[in-house]
N, C-alpha and C positions, 0 to 999 in steps of 0.2 A: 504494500500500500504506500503512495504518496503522498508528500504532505506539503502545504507551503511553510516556508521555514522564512521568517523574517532577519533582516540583519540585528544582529544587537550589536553593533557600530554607531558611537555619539554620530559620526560623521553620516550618517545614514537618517537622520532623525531619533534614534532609539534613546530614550530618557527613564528615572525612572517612571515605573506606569507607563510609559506611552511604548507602542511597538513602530519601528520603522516602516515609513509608506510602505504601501504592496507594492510597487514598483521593486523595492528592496527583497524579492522575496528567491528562494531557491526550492526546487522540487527534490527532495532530501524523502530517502524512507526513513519510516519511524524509527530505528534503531540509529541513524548517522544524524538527524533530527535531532536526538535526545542526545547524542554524545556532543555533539556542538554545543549545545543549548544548557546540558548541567554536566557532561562529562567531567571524569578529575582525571582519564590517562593522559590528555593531550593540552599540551601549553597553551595559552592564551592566543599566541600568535599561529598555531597550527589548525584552531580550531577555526581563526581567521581567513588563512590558507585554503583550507577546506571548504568556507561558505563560498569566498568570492569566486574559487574553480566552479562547483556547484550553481553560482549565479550566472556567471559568464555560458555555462550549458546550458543554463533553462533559458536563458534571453536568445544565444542561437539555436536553441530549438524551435521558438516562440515565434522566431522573425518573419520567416515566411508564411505564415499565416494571421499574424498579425492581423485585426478588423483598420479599416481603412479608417473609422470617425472615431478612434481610442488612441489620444497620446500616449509615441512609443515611450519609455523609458528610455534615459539619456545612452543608457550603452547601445541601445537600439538607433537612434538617432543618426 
């Protein structure tokens, strides 16, 4: 199962309580989901690593069918 997985990047919008626009989001299953999101194996910056590869996949998988009247996201752009 898939799941949208938001950034928790200040620089993404992410504060606390508030969750980063859906623009900021990655198609992560639930077990790489939850390792990102509350994992302790993996360092700060790898769990980093992880979303943006994941982000930069779900935005080229996305692109091509993109709806024509929905602003892309900027990596889309």
């Amino acid at each position: 199962m898939v799941q949208a997985a938001h950034s928790n990047m200040a620089q993404h919008g992410k504060g606390r309580g508030i969750k980063a626009s859906d623009e900021y989001t990655a198609a992560l299953c639930m077990s790489c989901h939850y390792e990102i999101d509350q994992g302790k194996t993996l360092s700060k910056e790898q769990r980093q690593k992880l979303w943006n590869d994941a982000h930069k996949s779900t935005v080229k998988a996305l692109a091509n069918d993109w709806p024509v009247n929905v602003p892309k996201p900027m990596e889309m752009a």
